[in-house]
C-alpha positions as CSV (number, residue, x, y, z in Angstrom):
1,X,8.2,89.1,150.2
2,X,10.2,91.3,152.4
3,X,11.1,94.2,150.8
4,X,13.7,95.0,152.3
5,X,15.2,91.4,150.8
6,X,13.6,92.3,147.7
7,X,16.0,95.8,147.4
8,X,19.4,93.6,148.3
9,X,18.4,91.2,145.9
10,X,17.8,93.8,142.9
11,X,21.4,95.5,143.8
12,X,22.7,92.3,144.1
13,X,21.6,91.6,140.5
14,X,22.5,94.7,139.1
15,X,26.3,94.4,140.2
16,X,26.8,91.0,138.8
17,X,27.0,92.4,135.1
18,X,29.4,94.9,136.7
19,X,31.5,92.6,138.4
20,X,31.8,90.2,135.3
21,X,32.7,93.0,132.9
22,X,35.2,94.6,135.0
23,X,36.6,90.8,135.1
24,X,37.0,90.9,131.4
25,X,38.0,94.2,131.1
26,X,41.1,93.8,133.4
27,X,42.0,90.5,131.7
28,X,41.7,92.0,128.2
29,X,44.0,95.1,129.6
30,X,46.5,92.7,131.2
31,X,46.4,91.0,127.7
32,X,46.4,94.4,126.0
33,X,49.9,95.3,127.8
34,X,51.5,91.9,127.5
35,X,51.1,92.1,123.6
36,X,52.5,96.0,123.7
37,X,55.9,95.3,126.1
38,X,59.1,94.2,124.4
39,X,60.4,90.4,124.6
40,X,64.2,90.4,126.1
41,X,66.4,88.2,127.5
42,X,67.6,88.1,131.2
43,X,70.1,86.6,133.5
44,X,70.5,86.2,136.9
45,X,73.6,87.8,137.7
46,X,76.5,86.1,140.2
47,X,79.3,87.1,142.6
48,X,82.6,85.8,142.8
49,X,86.4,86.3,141.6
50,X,87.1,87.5,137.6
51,X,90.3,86.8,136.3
52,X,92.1,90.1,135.3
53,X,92.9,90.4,131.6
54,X,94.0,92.8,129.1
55,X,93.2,92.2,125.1
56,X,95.3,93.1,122.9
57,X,95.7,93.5,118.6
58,X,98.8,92.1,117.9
59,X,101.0,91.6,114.7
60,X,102.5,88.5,113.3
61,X,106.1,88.1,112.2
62,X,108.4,85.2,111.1
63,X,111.8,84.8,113.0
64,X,114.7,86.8,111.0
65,X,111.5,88.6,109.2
66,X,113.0,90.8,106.3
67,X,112.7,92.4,103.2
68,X,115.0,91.7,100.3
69,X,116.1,95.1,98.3
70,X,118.7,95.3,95.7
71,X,121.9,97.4,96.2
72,X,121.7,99.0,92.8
73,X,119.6,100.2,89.6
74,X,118.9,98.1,86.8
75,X,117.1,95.6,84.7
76,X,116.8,91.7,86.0
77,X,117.6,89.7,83.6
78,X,116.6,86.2,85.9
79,X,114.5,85.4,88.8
80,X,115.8,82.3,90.2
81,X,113.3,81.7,93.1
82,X,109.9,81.8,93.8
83,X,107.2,82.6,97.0
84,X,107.3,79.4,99.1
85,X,110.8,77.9,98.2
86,X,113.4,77.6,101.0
87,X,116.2,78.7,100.9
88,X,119.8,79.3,102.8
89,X,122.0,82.5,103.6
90,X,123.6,83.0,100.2
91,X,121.5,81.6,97.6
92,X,121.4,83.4,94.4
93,X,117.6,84.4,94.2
94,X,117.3,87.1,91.2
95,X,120.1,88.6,88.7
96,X,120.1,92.0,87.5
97,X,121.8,93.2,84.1
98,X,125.6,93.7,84.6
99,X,126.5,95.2,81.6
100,X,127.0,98.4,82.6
101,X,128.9,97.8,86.0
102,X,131.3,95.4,84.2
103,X,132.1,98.4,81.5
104,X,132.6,100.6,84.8
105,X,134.9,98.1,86.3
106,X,136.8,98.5,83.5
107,X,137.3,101.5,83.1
108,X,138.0,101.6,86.9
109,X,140.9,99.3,86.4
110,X,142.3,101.3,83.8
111,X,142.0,104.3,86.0
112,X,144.2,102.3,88.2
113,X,147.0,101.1,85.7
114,X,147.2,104.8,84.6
115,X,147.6,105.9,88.2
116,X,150.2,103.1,88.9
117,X,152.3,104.3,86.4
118,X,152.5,107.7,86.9
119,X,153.3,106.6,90.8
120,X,156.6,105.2,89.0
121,X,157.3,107.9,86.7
122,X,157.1,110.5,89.7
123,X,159.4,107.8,91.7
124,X,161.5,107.8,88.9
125,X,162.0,111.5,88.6
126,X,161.9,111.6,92.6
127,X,165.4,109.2,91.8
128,X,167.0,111.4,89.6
129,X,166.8,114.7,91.3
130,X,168.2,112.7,94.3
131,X,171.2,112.1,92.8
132,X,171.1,115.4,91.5
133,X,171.0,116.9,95.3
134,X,174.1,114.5,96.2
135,X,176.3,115.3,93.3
136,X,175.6,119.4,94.2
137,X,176.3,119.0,98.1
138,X,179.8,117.6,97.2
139,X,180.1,120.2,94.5
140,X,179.5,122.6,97.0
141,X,181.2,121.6,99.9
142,X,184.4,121.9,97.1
143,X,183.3,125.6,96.4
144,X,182.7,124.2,92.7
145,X,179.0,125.0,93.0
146,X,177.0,128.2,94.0
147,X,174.7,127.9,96.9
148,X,171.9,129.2,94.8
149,X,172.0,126.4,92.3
150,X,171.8,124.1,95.5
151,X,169.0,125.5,96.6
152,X,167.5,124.9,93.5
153,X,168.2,121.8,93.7
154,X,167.0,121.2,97.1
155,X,163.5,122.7,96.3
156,X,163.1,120.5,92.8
157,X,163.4,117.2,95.2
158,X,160.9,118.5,97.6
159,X,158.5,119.3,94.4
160,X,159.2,115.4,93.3
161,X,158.5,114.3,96.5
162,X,155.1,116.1,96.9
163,X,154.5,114.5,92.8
164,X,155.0,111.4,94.4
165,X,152.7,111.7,97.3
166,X,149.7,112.6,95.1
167,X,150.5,110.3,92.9
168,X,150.2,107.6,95.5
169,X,147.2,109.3,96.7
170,X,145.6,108.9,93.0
171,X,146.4,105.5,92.7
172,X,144.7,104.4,96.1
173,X,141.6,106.4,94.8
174,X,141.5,104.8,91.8
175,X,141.8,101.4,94.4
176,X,139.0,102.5,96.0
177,X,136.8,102.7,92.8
178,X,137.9,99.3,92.0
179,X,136.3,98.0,94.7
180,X,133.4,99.9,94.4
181,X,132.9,98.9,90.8
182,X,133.6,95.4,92.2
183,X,130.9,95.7,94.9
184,X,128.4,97.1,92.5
185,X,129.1,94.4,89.8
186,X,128.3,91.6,92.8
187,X,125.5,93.6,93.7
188,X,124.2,92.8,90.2
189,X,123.7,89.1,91.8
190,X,121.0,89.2,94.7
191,X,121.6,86.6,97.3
192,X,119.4,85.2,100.3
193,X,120.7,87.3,103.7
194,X,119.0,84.8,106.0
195,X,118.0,81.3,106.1
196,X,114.3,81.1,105.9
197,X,111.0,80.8,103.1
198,X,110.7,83.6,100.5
199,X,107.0,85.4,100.1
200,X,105.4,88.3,98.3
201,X,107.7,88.4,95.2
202,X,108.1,91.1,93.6
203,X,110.5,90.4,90.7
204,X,109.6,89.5,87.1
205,X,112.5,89.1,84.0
206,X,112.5,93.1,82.4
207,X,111.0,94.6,85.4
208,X,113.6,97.5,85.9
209,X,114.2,98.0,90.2
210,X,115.9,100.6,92.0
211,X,117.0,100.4,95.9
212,X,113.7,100.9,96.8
213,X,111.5,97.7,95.1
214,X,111.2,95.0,97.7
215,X,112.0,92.0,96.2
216,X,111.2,88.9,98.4
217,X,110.5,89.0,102.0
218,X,112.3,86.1,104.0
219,X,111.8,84.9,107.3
220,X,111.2,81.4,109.5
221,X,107.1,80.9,110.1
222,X,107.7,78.0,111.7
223,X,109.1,80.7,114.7
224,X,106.8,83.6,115.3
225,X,106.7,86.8,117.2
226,X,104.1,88.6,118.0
227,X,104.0,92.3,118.6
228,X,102.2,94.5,120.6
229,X,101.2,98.2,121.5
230,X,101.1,98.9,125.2
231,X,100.0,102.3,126.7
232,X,102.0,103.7,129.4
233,X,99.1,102.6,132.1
234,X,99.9,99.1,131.1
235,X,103.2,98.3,131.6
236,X,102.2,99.2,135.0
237,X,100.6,95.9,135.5
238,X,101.5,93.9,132.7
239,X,104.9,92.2,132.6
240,X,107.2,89.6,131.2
241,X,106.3,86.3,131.6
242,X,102.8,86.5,132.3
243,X,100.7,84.3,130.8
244,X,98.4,85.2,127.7
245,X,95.8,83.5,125.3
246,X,96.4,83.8,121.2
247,X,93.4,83.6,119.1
248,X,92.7,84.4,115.6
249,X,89.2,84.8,114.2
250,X,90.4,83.8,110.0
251,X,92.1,80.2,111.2
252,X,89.6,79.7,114.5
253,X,92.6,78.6,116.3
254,X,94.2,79.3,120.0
255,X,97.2,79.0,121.2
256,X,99.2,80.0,124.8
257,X,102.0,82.1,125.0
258,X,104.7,84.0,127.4
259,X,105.3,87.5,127.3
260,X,108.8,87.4,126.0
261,X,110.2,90.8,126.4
262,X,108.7,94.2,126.7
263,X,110.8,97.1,124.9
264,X,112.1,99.5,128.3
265,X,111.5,102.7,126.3
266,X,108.4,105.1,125.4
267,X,107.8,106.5,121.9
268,X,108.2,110.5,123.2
269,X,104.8,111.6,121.1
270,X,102.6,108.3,121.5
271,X,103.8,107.3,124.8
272,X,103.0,103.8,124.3
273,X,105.7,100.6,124.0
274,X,106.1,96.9,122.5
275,X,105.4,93.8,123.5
276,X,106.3,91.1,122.1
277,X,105.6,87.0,122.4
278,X,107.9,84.4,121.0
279,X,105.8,81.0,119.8
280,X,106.4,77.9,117.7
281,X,104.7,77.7,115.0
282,X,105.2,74.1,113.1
283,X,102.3,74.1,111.8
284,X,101.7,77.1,110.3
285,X,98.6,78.6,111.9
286,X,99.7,82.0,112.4
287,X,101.0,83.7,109.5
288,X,103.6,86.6,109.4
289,X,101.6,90.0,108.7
290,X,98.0,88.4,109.8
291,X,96.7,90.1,113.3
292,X,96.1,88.6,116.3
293,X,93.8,88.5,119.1
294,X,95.8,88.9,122.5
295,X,94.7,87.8,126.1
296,X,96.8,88.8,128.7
297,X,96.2,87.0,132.5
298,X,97.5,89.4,134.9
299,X,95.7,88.8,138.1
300,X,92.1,88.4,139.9
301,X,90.0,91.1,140.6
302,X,88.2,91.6,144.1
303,X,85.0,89.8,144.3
304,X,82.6,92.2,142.5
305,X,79.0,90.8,141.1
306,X,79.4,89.4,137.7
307,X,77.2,89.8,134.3
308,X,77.6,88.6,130.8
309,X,79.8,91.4,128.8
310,X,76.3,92.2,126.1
311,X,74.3,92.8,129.2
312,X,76.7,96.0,129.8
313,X,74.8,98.8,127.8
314,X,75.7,102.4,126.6
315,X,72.8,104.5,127.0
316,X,72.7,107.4,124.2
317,X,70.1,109.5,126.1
318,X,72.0,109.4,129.4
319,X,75.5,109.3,128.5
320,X,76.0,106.6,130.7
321,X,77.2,102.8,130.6
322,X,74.8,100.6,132.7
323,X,72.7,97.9,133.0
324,X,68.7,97.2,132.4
325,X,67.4,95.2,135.3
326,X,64.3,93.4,135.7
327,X,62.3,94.4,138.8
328,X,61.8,91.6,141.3
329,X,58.6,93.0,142.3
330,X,56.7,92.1,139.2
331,X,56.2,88.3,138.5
332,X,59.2,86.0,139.8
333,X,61.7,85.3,137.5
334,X,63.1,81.7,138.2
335,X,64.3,78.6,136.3
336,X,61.9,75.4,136.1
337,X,64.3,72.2,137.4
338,X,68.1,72.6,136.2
339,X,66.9,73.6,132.6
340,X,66.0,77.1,132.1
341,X,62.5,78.2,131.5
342,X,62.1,79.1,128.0
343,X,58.7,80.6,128.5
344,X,58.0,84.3,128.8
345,X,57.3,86.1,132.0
346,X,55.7,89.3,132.1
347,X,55.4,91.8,131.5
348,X,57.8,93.3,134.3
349,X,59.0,96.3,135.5
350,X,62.4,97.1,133.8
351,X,65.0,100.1,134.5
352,X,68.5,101.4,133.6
353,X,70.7,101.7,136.4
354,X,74.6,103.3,135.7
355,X,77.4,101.3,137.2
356,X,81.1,100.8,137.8
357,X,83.3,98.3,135.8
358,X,85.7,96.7,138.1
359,X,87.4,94.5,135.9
360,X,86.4,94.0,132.6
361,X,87.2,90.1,131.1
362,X,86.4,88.4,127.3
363,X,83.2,87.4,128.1
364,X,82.6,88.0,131.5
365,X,82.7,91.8,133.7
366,X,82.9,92.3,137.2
367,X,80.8,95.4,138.0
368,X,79.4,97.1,141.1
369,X,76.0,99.2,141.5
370,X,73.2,96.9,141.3
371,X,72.1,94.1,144.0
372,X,74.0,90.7,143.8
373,X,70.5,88.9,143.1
374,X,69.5,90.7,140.2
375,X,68.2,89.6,136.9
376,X,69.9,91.7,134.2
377,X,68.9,92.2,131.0
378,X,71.5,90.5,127.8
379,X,69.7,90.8,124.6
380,X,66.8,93.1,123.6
381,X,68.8,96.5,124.8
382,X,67.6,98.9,122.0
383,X,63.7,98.0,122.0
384,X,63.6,99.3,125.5
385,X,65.3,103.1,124.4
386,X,61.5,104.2,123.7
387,X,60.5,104.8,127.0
388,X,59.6,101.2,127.9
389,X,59.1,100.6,131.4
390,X,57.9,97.1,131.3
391,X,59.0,94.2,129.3
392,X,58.1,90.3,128.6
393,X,61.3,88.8,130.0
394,X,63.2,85.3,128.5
395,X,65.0,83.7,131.8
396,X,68.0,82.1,130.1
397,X,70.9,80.4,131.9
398,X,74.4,81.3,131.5
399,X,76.1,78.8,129.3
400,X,73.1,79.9,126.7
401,X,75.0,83.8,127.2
402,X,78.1,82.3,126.7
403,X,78.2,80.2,123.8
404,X,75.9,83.4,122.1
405,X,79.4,85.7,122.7
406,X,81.6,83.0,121.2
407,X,79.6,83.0,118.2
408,X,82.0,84.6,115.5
409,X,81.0,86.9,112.4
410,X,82.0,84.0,110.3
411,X,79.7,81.4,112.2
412,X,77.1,83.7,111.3
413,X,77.8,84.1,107.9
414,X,78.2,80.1,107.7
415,X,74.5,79.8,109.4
416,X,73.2,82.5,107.2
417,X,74.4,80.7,104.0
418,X,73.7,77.4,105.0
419,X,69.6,79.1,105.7
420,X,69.5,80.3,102.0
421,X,71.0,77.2,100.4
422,X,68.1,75.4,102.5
423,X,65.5,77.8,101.1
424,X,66.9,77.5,97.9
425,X,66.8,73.7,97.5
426,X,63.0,73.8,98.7
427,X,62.2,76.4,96.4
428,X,63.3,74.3,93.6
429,X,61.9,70.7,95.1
430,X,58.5,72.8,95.1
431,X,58.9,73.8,91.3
């Protein structure tokens, strides 16, 4: 045999074991790094138009909203309404005791009578020294009375006259107090201001009130208005009569409204002002004192690339709000057919890049630093904080993003409870 064939064939040999086991050793380290990279989620972001909103907290209150107080101290004696009952301006709703402001009445009217009559004993006397006056002038102007005692005279009708005055005076105080005993007797009788449905009662037979125990509150639910707080950079941009988007997370309902009116003044410390949103409410969704979720539509934004609002991510180390992007230069990322591909890709290169927010919807955000074909990372933010530079990445679509946002605290309590009364029945079919 040659030898020099012999020598290429004994190298040859000798490098096959190599060859295999590096083979082997690469897979099992490709394996080896698969198994030690995080799983997360990504989307492919898109660019177009977002449609500018603002959200807003906003309070709920009935048309004519308003609490009942009573006028004066004292005992109730009857409480002749209840939370729910409708009722009209007017309507007796809770009596207090009226012992007291009777007695007072009464003695105001006497007060009165007494003043009356000394109104005609000073006119009386006022009379007399009248006469007196005249029968001393024509004395006098016979020389058969002194000037003195004229004089006299003179100054005692003046006196009367001043008697009578404040005698008048006294008997239009004691008038006065009349009416105010009158006033604080009907005061004893509380009455509906408003036409509307009575809540939150607050009134019990012996309970003693003063003028500052709310009653009842009144209103008309089936006519709400909305309030809310807006900064002094939003009234720049939103106005009356644009269009907004009422939701409440306790009923699950949404409704549409108009901004009705927006208070022209600033509060001097807070610098902020009130909105407010007038609705029907017939069927009683919204109720007054619950809060509100408010959408405001004010506009379109540029065109700006778009992600998913839980792919925007604060970074604690950096400071920074931004984005984790998967690197395009690792495995493709794609979507099998229209339904996206469930199975895991990876692992690829991952990073955190800072951006801008344009505009900034419910769901949605228009944002600008990243390329308008990148896959962005929505759900697995915190498992790449420990250094993690590559990552097995989910492709999901967007309507799976979506309809994770919309899901509610209470949906999840719902799913969670439903799970453990699940576990619980199989738990007991297995005993």
């Amino acid at each position: 045999m040659n030898p020099r064939l012999l020598i290429i064939t004994i190298i040859a040999l000798l490098a096959m074991p190599g060859l295999v086991g590096c083979s082997e050793e690469e897979e099992q380290t490709r394996s080896n790094r698969s198994n030690r990279a995080p799983t997360v989620e990504a989307v492919q972001v898109i660019t177009g138009n977002l449609p500018l909103e603002e959200t807003l907290t906003g309070s709920v209150r009935a048309r004519n909203q308003t609490d009942i107080y009573p006028q004066i101290s004292a005992p109730i004696v009857a409480v002749l309404a209840n939370n729910g009952d409708t009722v009209s301006e007017g309507d007796v709703l809770v009596r207090l005791r009226d012992v007291e402001a009777r007695e007072r009445l009464r003695q105001a009217e006497a007060g009165y009578e007494i003043a009356r009559a000394q109104v005609r004993q000073a006119e009386a006397d006022l009379t007399r020294k009248k006469v007196t006056l005249d029968r001393t002038q024509q004395l006098r102007t016979r020389d058969l009375e002194t000037q003195a005692e004229l004089d006299n005279i003179k100054a005692e009708v003046e006196a009367a006259e001043a008697t009578l005055d404040l005698n008048i005076a006294r008997k239009n105080q004691a008038r006065s107090i009349i009416d105010e005993r009158q006033n604080e007797l009907e005061n004893t009788v509380i009455r509906a201001p408003v036409d509307g449905i009575l809540g939150l009662r607050n009134a019990e037979v012996g309970q003693q009130v003063s003028t500052s125990t709310r009653l009842f509150q009144i209103g008309d639910p089936g006519s709400i208005r909305i309030e809310m707080v807006l900064t002094e950079a939003m009234t720049g941009y939103i106005l009356p009569g644009q269009q907004a988007v009422i939701s409440s997370s306790v009923s699950g309902m949404s409704m549409d409204g108009t901004i009705t009116r927006i208070s022209p003044f600033l509060n001097p410390i807070t610098h902020t002002t009130t909105a407010e949103i007038e609705v029907s409410n017939p069927d009683r969704f919204l109720r007054p004192g619950m809060f509100v979720t408010v959408t405001v539509k004010y506009g379109e934004s540029e065109q700006a690339i778009l992600v998913p609002n839980n792919a925007i991510f604060y970074h604690p180390e950096f400071g920074e709000q931004g984005i984790f992007i998967a690197e395009s230069s690792g495995p493709e990322l794609s979507f099998e057919g229209e339904a996206p591909a469930r199975e895991l890709t990876g692992p690829v290169a991952v990073r955190f890049v800072p951006i801008d927010v344009v505009a900034r919807g419910r769901q949605i955000s228009g944002i600008a630093g990243i390329p308008n074909d990148a896959w962005v990372i929505t759900l697995g933010h915190n498992l790449l904080l420990r250094g993690e530079s590559e990552a097995n990445v989910r492709p999901v679509d967007w309507d799976h993003i979506l309809n994770l946002q919309q899901i509610q605290s209470r949906d999840l309590f719902d799913i969670i409870r439903e799970k453990m009364a699940t576990r619980a029945r199989n738990n007991n079919s297995g005993a």
